[in-house]
C-alpha positions in Angstrom: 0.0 0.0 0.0 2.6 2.4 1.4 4.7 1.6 -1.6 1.7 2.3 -4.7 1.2 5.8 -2.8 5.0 6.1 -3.3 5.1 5.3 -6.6 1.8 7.4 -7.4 3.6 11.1 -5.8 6.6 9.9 -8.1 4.5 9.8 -11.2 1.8 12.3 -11.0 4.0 14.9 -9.7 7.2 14.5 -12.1 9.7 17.6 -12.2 7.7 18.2 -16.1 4.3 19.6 -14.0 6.3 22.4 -12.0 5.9 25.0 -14.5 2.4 24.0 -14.9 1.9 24.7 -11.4 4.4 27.8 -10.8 2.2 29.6 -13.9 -1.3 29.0 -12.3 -0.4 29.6 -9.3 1.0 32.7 -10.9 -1.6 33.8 -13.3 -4.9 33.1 -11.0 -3.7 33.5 -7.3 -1.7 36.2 -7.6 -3.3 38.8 -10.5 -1.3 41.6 -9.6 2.2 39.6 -10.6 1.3 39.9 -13.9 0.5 42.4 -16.3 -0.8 39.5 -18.9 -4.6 40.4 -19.6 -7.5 37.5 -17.6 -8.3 36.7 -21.3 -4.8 35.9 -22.5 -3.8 33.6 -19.5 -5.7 30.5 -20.2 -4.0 30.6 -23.5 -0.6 31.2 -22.6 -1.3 28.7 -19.7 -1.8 26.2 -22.5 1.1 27.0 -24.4 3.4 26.8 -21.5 1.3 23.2 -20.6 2.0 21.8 -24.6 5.7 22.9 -24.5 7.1 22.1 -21.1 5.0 19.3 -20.4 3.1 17.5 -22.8 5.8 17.4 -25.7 8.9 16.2 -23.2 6.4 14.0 -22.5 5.6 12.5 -25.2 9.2 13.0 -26.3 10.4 10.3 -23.4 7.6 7.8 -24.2 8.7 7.7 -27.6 12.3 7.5 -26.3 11.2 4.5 -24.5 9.1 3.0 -27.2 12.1 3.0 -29.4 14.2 1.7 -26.6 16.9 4.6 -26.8 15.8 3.9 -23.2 15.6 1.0 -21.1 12.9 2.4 -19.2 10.5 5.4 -18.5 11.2 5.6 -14.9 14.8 6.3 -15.8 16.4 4.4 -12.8 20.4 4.9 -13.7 22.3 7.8 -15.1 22.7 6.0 -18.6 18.7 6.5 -18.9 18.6 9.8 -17.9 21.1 12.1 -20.1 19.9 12.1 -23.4 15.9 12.5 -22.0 17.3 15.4 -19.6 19.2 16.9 -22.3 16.2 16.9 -24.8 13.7 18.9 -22.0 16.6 21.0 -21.5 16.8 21.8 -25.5 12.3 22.2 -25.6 12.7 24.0 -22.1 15.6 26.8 -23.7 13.7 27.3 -26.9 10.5 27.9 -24.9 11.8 30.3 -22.5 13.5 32.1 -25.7 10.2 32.1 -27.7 8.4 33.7 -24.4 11.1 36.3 -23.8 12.1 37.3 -27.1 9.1 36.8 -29.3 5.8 37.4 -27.1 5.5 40.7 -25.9 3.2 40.1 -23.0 5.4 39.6 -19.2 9.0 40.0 -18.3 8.3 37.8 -15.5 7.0 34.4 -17.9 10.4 34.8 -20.1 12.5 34.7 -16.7 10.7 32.4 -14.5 11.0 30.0 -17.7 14.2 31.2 -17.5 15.3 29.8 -14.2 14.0 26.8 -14.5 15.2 26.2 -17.7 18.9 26.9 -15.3 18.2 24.6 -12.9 17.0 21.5 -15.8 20.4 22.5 -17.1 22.9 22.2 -14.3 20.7 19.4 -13.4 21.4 17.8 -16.8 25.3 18.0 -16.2 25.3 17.1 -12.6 23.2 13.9 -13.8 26.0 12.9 -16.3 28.7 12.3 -12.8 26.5 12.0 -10.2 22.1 10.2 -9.7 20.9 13.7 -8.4 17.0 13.9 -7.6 15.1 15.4 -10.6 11.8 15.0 -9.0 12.8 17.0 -5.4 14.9 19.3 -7.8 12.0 20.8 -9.2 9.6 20.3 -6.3 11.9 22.7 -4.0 12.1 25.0 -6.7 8.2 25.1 -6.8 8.5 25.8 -2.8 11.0 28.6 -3.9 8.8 30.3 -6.2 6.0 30.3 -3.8 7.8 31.6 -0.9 9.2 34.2 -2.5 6.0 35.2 -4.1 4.2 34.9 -0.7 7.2 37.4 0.6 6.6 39.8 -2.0 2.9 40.0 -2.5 1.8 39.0 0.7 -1.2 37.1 -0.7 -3.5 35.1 1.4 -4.6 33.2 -1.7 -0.9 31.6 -1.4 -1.1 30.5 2.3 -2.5 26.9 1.3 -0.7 26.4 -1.9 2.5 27.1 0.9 1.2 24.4 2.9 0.5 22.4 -0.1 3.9 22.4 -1.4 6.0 21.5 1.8 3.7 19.1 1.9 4.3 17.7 -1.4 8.1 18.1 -1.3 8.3 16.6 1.9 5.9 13.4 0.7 7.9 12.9 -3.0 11.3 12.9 -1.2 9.9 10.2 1.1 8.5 8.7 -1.7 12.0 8.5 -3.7 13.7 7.0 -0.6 11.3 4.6 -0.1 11.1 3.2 -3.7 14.8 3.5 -3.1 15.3 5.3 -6.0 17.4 7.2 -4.8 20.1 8.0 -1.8 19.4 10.0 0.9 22.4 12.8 -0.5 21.1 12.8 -3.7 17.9 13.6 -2.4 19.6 16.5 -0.4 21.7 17.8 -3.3 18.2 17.7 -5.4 16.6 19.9 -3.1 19.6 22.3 -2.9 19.9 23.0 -6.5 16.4 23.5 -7.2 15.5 25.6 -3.9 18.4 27.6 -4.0 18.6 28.5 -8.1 14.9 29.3 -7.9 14.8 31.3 -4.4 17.9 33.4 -5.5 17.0 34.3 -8.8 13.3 34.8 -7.6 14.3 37.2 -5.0 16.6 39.3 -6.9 14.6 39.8 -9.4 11.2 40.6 -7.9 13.3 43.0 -4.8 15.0 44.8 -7.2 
């Protein structure tokens, strides 16, 4: 029982639905972060929802189905470069089409931005060294909240707070139970993502 749940946390909430959740959380909990229009956010929503998730998605199952990997989960470092450098590549080229070719938000183009960082270093850690992917981007979620609960204020972040301690908490658990991975490469996961995220974060919306 206790190890389904684990393996459920793992696969519902994969590193590829934190930008998902950073952008609503964003766009309809915190209006005045934004200057995108209400009608407009549903449809960048979707964009950002087809590019960081559904296509790297879809990339890694075909990966699999091909059998340039051995399997979906990604269990050793052989598995995991050549998926982690293709979401790197689809992450990069989205963060440069929000940036440089939409004119709607600063803020989209460099919160993309930082994440697309963190999959990065993440990538080239992962060639040396099994570092969590999954508490990597689940810290930097709890990054991006805190700091937007530190700037804003918002009440309408105090349960998506909880909700993501929560959650990071529970997934690292779950990782260390399935024994997926070592408690240190847990730790360094949570690290890079927190600390990339919270830094960059900070400066930019203190400054």
């Amino acid at each position: 029982m206790i190890r389904t749940l684990a393996l459920i946390l793992s696969v519902v909430f994969q590193p590829l639905l934190v930008p998902t959740v950073v952008f609503a959380f964003v766009f309809y909990l915190i209006p005045e972060a934004t200057s995108v229009p209400l009608q407009a956010k549903s449809t960048i929503l979707y964009l950002i929802v087809l590019t960081t998730l559904v296509i790297p998605l879809i990339s890694v199952i075909g990966m699999r189905l091909t059998k340039a990997i051995k399997s979906i989960h990604m269990q050793t470092i052989e598995d995991r470069v050549f998926p982690f450098s293709m979401v790197t590549l689809f992450y990069g080229l989205t963060t440069y089409f929000f940036y440089f070719r939409m004119d709607f938000d600063e803020l989209i183009g460099y919160t993309l931005g930082l994440i697309t960082l963190c999959i990065l270093i993440l990538t080239v850690i992962t060639a040396f060294w099994k570092i969590s992917a999954h508490t990597t981007g689940l810290a930097g979620l709890l990054a991006f909240v805190i700091v937007l609960h530190m700037k804003y204020n918002s009440d309408g972040l105090l349960y998506p707070l909880i909700f993501s301690i929560l959650l990071c908490g529970a997934v690292m658990s779950s990782r260390l139970y399935l024994n997926t991975h070592k408690p240190a490469e847990v730790a360094g996961g949570f690290l890079l993502g927190f600390s990339i995220c919270f830094i960059g974060y900070y400066i930019y919306l203190f400054n």
